[in-house]
GUSEMAR-444985 format. One record per residue: residue in three letters; y, z negated, x of N, C-alpha, C, O, CB in turn. Coordinates in pm, whole numbers, plus 50000, padded with zeros to 5 digits. Glycine has a CB too. Example, Ala and Ser with C-alpha at 12.3 -4.5 7.8 and 13.67 -1.06 7.14 Angstrom:
GUSEMAR-444985
Ala494314922051319495504922051230496704922051320496684915451424495534909551131;Ser497754929251285498944928651367500034921351290501144919651341499404942851408;
end
This chain:
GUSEMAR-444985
Unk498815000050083500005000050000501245000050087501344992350182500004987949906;Unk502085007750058503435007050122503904996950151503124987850121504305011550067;Unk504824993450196505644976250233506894975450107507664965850098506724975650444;Unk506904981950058508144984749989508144997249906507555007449942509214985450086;Unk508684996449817508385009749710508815009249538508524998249492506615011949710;Unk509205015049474508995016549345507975025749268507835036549325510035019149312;Unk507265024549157506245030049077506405026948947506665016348890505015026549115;Unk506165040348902505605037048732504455034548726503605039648798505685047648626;Unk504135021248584502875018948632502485025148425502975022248316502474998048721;Unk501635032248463501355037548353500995029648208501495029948095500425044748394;Unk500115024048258499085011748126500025001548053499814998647935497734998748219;Unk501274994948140502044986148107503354991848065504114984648000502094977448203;Unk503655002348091504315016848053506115006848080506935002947997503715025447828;Unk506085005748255506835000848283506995004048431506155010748491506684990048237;Unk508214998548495508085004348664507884988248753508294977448711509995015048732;Unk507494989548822507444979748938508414978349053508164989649096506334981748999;Unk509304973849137509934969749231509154963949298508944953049243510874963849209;Unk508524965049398508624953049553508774959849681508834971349724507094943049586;Unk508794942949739509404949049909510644941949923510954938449809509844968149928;Unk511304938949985512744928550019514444936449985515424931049934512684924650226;Unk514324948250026515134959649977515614963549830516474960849745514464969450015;Unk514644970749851514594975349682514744966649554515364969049451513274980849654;Unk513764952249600514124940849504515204938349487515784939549379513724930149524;Unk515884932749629517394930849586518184940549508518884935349421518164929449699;Unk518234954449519519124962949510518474963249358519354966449278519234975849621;Unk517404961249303517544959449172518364949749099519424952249042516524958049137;Unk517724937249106518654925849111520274925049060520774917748974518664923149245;Unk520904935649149521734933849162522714945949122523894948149145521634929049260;Unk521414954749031522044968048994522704958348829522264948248773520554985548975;Unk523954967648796524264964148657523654968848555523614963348445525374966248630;Unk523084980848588522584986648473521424975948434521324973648313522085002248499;Unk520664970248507519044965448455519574954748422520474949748490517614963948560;Unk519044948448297520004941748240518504926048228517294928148224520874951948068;Unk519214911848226518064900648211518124898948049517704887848018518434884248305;Unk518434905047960518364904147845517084905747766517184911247656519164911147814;Unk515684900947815514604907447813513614900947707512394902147696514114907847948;Unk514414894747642513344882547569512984890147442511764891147431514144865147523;Unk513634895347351513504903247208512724914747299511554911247314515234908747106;Unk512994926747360511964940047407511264938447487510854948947536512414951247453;Unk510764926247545509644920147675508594914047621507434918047631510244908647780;Unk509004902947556508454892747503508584891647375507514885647361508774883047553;Unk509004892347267508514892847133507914904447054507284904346948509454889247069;Unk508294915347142507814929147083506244928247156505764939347179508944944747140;Unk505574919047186504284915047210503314912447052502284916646999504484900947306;Unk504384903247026503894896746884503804902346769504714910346748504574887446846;Unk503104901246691502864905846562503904898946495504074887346533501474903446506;Unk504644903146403505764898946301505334886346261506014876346286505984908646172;Unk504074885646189503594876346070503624861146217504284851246184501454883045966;Unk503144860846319503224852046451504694847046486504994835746523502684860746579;Unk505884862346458507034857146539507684848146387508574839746403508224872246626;Unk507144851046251507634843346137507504826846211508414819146239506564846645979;Unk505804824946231505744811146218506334801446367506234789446395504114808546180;Unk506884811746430507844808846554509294807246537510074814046604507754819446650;Unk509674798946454511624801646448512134793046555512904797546641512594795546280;Unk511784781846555511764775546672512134782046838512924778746927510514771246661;Unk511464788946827510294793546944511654803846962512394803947061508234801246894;Unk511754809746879512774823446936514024815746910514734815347011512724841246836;Unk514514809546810515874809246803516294803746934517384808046971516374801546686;Unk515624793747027516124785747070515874790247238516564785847330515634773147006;Unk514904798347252514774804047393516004819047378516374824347483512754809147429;Unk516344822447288516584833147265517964830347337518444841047374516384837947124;Unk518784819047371520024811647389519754807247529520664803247601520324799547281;Unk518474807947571518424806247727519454816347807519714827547762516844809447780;Unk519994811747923521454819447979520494828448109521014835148198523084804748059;Unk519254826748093518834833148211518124849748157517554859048213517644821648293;Unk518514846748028518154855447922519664861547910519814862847789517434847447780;Unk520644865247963522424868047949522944875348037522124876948127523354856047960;Unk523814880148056524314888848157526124882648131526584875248043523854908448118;Unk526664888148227528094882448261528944873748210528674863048265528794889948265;Unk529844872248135530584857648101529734847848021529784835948051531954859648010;Unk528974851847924527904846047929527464840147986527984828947980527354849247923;Unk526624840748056525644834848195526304831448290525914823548375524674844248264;Unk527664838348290528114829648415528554819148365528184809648434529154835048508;Unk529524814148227530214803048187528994792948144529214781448183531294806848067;Unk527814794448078526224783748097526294778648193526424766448194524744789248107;Unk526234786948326525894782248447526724777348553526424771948660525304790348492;Unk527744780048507528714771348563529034756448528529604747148586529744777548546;Unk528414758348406528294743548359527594732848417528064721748444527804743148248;Unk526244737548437525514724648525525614728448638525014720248708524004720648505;Unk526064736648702526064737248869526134726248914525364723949007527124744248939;Unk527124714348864527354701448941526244695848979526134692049095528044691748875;Unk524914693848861523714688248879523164690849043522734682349120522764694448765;Unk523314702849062522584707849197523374711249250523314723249274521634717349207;Unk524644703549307525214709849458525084700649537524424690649510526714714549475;Unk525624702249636524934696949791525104678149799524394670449864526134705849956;Unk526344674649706526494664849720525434654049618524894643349644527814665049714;Unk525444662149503524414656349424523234654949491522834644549543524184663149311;Unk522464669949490521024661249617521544655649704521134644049699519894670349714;Unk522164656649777521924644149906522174631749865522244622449945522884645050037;Unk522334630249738522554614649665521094613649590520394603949560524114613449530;Unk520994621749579519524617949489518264616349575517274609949539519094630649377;Unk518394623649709517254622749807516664604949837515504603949877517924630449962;Unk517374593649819516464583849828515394578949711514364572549726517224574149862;Unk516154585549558515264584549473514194592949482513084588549454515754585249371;Unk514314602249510513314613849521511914607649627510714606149606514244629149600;Unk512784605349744511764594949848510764587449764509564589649758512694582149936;Unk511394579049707510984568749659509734577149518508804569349495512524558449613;Unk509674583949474509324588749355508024595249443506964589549417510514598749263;Unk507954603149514507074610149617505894598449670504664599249668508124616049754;Unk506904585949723506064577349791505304567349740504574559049794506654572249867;Unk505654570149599505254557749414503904568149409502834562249401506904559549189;Unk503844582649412502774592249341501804591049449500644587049436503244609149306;Unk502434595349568501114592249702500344583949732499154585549758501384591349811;Unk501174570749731500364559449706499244558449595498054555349604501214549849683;Unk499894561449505498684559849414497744570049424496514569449425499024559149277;Unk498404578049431497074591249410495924589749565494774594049561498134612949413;Unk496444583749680495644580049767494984566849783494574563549894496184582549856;Unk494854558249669493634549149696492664556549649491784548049633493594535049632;Unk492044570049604491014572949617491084580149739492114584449789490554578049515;Unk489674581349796489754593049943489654606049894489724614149987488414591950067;Unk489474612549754489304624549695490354627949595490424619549506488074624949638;Unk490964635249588491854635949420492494649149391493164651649491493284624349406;Unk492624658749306493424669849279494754662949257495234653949187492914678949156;Unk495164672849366496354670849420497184673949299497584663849239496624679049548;Unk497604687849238498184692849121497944679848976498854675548905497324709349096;Unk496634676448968497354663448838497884651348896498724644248840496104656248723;Unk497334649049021497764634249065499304634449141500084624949138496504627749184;Unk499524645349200501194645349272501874655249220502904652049161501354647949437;Unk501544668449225502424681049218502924671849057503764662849049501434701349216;Unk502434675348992502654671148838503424662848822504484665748766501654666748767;Unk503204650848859503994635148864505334638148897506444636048849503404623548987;Unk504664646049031506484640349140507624655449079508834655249103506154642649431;Unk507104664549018507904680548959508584671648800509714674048758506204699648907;Unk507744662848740508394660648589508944648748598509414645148490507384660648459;Unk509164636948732509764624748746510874635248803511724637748718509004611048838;Unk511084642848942512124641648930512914651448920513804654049000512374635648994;Unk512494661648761513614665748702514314660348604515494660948571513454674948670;Unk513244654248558513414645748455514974630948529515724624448456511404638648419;Unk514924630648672515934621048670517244631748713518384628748676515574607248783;Unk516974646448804518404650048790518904657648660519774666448659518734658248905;Unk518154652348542518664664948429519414648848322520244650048233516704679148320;Unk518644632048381519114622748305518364622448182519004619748080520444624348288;Unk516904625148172515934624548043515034614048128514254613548033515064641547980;Unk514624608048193513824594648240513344593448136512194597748132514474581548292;Unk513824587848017513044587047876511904590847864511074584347799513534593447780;Unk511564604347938510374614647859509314610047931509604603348030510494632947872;Unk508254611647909507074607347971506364616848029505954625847955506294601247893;Unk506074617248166505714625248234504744635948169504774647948198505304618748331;Unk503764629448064502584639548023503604648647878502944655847805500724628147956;Unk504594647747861504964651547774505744663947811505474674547756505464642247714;Unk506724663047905507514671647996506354681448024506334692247965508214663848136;Unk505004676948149504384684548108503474696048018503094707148056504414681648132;Unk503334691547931502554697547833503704709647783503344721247764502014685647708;Unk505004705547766506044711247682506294725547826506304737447795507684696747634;Unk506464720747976506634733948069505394742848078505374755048095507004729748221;Unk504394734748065502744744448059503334751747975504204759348018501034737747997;Unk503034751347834503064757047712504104768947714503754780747706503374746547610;Unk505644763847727506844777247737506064789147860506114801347842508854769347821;Unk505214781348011505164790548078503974801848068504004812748125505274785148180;Unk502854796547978501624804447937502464814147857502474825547903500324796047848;Unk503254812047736504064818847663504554829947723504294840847672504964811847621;Unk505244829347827506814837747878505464846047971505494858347984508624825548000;Unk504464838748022503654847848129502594857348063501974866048125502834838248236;Unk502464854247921501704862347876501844863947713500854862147642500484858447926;Unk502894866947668503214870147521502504878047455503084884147365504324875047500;Unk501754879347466500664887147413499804883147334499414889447235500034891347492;Unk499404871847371498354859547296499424849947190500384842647213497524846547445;Unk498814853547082499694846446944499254825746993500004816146982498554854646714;Unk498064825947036497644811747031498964808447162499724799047137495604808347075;Unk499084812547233500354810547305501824809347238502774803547289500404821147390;Unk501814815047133503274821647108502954800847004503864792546999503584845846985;Unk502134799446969501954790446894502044774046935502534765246864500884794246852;Unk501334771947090501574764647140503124764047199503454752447223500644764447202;Unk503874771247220505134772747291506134768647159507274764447180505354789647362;Unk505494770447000506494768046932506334751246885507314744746850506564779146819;Unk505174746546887505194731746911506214724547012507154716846989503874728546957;Unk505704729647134506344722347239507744723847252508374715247314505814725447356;Unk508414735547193509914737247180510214729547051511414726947042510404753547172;Unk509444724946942510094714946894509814704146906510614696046860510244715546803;Unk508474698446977508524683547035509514684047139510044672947145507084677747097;Unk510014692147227511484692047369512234692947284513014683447282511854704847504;Unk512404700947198514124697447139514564690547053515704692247010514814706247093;Unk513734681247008513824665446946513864654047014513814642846964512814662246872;Unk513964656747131513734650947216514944645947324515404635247364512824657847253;Unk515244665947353516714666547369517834661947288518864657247337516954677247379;Unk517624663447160518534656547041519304641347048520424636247055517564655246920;Unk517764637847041517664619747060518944615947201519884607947200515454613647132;Unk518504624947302518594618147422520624625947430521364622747523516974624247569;Unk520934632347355522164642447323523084629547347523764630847449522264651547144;Unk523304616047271524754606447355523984600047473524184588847425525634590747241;Unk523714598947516523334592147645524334601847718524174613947729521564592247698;Unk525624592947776526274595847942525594603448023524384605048034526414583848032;Unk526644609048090526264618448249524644626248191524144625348079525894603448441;Unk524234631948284523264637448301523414653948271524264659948336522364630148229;Unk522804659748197522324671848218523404677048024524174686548035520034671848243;Unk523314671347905523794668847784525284673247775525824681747704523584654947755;Unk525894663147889527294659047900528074670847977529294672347980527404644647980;Unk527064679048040528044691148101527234704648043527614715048096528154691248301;Unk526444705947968525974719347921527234725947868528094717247853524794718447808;Unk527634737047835528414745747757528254748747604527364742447547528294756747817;Unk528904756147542528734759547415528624750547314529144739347320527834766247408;Unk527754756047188527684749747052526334741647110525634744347208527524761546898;Unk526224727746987525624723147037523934727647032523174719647087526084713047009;Unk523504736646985522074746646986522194750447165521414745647247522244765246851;Unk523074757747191522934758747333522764751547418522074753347518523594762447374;Unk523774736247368523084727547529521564726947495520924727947600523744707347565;Unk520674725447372520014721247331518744729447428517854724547498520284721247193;Unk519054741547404518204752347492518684755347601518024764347654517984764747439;Unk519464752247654520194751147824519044737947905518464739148013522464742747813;Unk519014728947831518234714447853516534716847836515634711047897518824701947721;Unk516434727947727515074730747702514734738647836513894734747917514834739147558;Unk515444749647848515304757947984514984751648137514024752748214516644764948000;Unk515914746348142515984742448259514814728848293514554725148407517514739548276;Unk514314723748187513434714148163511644719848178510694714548236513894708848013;Unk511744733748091510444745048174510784749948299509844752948372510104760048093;Unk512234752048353512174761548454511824752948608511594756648723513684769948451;Unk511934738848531512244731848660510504729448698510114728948815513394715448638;Unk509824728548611508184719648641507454731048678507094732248795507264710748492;Unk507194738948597505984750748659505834755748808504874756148885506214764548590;Unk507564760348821507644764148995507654754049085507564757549203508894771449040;Unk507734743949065507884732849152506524726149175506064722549283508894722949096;Unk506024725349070504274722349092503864736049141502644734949145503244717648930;Unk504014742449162503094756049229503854757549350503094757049447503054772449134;Unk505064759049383505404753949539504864744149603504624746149722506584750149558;Unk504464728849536504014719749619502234725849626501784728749737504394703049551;Unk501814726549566500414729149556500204743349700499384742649791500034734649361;Unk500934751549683501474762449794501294757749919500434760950001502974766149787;Unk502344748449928503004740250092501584733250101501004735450208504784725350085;Unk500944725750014500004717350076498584719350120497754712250176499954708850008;Unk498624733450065497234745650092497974749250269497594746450383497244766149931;Unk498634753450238499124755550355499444747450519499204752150630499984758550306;Unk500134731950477499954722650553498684720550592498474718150710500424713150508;Unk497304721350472496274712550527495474722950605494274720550623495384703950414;Unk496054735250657495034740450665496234749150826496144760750866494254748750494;Unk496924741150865497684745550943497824731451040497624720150997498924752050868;Unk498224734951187498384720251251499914717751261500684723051341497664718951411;Unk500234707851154501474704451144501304688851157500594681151091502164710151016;Unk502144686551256502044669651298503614664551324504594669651379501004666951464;Unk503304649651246504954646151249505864646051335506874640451292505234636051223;Unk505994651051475506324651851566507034663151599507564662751710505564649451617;Unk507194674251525506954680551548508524685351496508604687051374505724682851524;Unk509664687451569511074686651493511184700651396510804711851427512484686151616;Unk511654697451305511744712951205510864717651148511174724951054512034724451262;Unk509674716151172508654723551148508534722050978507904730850919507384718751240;Unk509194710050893508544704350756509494716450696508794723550623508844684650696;Unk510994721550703511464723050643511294739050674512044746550612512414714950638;Unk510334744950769510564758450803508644764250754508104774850786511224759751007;Unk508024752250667506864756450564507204758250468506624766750401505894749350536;Unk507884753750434508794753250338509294766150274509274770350158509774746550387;Unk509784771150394510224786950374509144791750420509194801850350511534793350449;Unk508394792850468507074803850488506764802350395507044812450331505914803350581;Unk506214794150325505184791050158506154795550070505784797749955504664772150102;Unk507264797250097508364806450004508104820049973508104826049865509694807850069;Unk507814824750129507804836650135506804846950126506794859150111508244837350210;Unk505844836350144504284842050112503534841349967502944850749913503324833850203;Unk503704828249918503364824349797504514822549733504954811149748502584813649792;Unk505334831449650506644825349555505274822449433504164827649418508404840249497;Unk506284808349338505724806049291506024810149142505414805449046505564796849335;Unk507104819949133507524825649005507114845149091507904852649148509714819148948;Unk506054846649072505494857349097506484869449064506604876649164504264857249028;Unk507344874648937508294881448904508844877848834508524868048767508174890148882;Unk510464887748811511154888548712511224902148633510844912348691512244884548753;Unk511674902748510511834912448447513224918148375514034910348326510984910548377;Unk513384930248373514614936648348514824947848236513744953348212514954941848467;Unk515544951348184515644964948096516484971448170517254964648237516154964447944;Unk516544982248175517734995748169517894997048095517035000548014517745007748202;Unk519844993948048520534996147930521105011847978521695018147890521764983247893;Unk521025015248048521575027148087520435032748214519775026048294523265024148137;Unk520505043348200519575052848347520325047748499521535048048520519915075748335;Unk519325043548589519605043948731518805050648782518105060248749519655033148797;Unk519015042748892518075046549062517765038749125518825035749180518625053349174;Unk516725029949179516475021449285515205027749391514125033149371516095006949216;Unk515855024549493514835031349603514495046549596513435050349646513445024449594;Unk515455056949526515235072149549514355071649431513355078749422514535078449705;Unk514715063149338513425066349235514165066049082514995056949078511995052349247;Unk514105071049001515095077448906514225064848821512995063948823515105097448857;Unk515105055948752514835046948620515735048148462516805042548437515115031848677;Unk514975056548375515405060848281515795048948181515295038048156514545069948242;Unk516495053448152517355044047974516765040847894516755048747799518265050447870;Unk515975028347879515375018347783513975012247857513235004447797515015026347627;Unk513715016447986512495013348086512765000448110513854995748141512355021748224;Unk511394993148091510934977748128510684978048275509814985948312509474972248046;Unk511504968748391511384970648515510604952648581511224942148571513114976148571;Unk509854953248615509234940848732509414939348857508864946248944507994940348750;Unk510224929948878510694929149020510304917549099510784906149104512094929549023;Unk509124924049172508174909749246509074903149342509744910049419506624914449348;Unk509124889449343509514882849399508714877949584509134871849683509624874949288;Unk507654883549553506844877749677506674889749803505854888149893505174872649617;Unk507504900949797507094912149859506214924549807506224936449840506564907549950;Unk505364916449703503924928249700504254930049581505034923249514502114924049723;Unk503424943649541503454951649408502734941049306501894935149375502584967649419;Unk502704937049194502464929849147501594929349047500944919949004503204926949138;Unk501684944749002500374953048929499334960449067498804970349018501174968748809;Unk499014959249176498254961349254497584950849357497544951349480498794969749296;Unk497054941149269496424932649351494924935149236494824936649114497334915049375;Unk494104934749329492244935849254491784922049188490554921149176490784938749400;Unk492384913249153492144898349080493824890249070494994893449087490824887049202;Unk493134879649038494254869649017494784865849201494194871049297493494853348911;Unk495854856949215496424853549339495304847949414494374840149392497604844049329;Unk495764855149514494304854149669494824844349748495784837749707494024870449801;Unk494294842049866494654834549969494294842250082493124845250102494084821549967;Unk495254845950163495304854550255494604850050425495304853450520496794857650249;Unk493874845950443493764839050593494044847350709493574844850820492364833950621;Unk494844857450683495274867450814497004859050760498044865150785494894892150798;Unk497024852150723498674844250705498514838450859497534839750932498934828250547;Unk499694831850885499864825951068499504811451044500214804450972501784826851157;Unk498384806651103498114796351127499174788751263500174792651324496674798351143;Unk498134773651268499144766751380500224765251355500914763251455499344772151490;Unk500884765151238501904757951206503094768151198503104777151283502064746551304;Unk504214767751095505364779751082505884773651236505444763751294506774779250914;Unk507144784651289507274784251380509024775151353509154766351268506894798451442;Unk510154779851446511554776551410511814777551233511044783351155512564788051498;Unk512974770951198513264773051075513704787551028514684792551082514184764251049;Unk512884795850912513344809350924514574808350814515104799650744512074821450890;Unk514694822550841515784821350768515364823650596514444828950534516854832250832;Unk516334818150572516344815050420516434826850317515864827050207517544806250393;Unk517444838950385517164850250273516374862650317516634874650304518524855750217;Unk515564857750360514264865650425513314866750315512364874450311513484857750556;Unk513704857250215512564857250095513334858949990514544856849987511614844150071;Unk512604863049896513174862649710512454853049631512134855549514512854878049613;Unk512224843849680511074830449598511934828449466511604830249349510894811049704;Unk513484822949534514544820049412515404829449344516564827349307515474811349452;Unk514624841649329515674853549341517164858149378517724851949468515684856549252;Unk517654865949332518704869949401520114872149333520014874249213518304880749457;Unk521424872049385522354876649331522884864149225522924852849273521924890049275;Unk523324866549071523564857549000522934851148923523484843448844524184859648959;Unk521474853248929520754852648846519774840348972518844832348962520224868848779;Unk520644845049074519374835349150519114818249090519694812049001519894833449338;Unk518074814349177517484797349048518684789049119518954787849238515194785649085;Unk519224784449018519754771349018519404760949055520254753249099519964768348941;Unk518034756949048517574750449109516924745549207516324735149232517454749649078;Unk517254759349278516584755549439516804746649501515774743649563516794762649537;Unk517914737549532518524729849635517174719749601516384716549690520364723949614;Unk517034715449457516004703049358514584707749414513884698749461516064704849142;Unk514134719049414512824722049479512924723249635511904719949694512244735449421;Unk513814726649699513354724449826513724704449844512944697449908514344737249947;Unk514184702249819514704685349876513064682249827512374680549928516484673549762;Unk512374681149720510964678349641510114683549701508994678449705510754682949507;Unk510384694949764509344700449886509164693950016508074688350007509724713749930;Unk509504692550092510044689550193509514674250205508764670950296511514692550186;Unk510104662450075509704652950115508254647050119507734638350188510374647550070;Unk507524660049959506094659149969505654664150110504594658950146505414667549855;Unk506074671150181505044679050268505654662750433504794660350519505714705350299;Unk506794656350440506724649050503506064637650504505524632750603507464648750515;Unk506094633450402505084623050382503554623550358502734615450403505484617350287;Unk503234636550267501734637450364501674637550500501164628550566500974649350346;Unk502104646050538501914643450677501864633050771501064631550863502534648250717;Unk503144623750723502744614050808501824600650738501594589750790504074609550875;Unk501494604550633500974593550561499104598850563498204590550548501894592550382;Unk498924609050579497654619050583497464625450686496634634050659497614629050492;Unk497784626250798497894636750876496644641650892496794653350928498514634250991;Unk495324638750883493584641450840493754646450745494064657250796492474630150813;Unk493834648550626493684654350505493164664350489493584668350598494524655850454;Unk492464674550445492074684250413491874692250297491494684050212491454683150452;Unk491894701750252491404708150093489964710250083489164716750150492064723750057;Unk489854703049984488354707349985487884720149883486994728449901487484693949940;Unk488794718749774488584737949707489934734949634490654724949628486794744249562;Unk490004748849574491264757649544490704764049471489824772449490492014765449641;Unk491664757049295491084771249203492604775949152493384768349095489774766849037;Unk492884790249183494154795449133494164794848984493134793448918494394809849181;Unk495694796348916496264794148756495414811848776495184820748858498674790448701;Unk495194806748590495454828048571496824832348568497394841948621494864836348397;Unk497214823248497498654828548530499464839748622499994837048730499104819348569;Unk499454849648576500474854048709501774861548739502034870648818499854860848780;Unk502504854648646503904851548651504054837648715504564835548825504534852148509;Unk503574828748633504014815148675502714810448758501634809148701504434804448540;Unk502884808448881501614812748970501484794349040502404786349053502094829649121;Unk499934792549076500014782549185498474780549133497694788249076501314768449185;Unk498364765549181496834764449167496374752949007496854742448965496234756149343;Unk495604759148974494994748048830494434735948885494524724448841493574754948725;Unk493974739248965493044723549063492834722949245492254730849320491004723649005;Unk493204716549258493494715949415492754700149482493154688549480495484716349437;Unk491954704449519491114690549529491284689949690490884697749776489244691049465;Unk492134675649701492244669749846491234656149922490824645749871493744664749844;Unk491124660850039490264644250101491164645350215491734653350289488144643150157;Unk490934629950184491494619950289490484612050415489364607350402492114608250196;Unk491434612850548490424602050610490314585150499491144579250430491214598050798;Unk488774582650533488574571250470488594563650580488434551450571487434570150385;
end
């Protein structure tokens, strides 16, 4: 396969983007528009399915990552505060502390899947504290980001479209309740109040799925690489390799409201476009997500650089919440390490998923 390229892919009767180039320059074309939720995702569903979904659409339908220009930019300008530099670096001792509450526990056994006992815990404690919902209970947050992300990754399946409309109204009763509570995530959303409602719903799926499949990523990766605490830089430069190898939001998707061009390749007016985030074509892999062992062992090298990858995509649309997943990265992969530095994987079963990508069960041992 090429390194880079665009294709129509016939069966899905849509084009593909990957490669580092071309992705961006999609990205960042005006014509392809993120407005994708009504001709992506509901034109999946059978009518009589999207009836017993009102929920389900009215309220994702108001997601800003779903918007294009004053729109999306005035949403997102709204919580920016949550995630700028000064906020994490204030939140990094809670975060410590939240990492080192899940490890502990999850290591008095010498065996445990890693993904229910940490990824899970430490992705829905602490969005749940920079969004100011603590309230919610970890298995609940979860269940509600599973559910939106089986949905959005595969609209196709009504029993999906069904579970996603539960969980958007157990989260946004939730969000309601928690609507006067000070500061947090409530107090600076934008718009009417339906929008913060699904600004809070959004960012509440967007934050758990990728963040449990980054850690699950880094720690396939750590245990199977010689990374020792000693070792200056090295935590925060896996970090970006497991970025760049494994993103854990596999693609994004786009319309052409108007005819372009990306990469010498003509994209006609009303075409559904996929723009892999991980380098590779995304309709040309022979199964679900592999594990590559021609990847570089012995440990990533210097810290790489950061826009060497599209993990968080690109341009304006890029995640908001990166600064929150790498600080959550970083401190899981330091403290295994120095708290495990023996550890090992003992198997790896990948999500089907493959949009919202990482592992279903990740079973770790410890020296006893």
């Amino acid at each position: 396969m090429e390194p880079s390229g665009v294709r129509y892919h016939d069966e899905l009767d849509c084009y593909v983007v990957w490669g580092l180039e071309p992705a961006r320059a999609a990205m960042a074309d005006p014509a392809l528009t993120s407005d994708t939720f009504q001709p992506m995702n509901l034109s999946y569903l059978p009518e009589v399915v999207r009836d017993e979904c009102p929920d389900l659409v009215a309220l994702v339908e108001r997601w800003f990552i779903f918007r294009d220009g004053a729109d999306h930019q005035t949403a997102r300008k709204a919580v920016r505060p949550l995630f700028s530099p000064r906020n994490i670096r204030d939140l990094a001792p809670e975060v410590a502390t939240i990492v080192e509450d899940v490890l502990d526990e999850a290591m008095r056994s010498t065996e445990f899947d890693f993904v229910t006992e940490v990824a899970d815990k430490v992705a829905a404690r602490a969005i749940a504290l920079i969004l100011g919902f603590e309230s919610a209970s970890q298995e609940s947050l979860q269940r509600w980001g599973l559910a939106l992300s089986k949905f959005l990754g595969a609209s196709y399946r009504p029993d999906f479209a069904m579970e996603a409309q539960v969980a958007i109204v157990e989260l946004s009763e939730f969000v309601r309740s928690a609507e006067s509570a000070p500061g947090g995530l409530l107090s600076l959303a934008s718009g009417e109040r339906e929008d913060r409602v699904a600004t809070a719903a959004m960012m509440v799926f967007g934050g758990l799925q990728t963040t449990v499949g980054l850690l699950g990523f880094a720690c396939k990766y750590m245990m199977e690489s010689d990374v020792s605490p000693s070792t200056v830089g090295e935590r925060s430069a896996l970090i970006e390799r497991t970025l760049s190898h494994w993103a854990p939001l596999g693609h994004v998707a786009r319309m052409a409201d108007r005819a372009t061009s990306i990469a010498s390749t003509a994209i006609p007016e009303g075409s559904a476009v996929l723009i892999a985030l991980d380098g590779t074509d995304v309709l040309d892999r022979p199964g679900m997500l592999t594990w590559d062992p021609e990847l570089p062992s012995g440990g990533p090298g210097p810290l790489e650089d950061k826009a060497l990858h599209l993990a968080f995509g690109y341009g304006v649309h890029r995640c908001i919440g990166a600064p929150l997943a790498r600080l959550v990265g970083d401190e899981v992969v330091r403290q295994l390490v120095e708290k495990a530095p023996g550890a090992r994987v003992v198997s790896a079963t990948p999500k089907a998923n493959r949009t919202y990508r990482g592992f279903s069960e990740l079973v770790v041992r410890i020296p006893g």
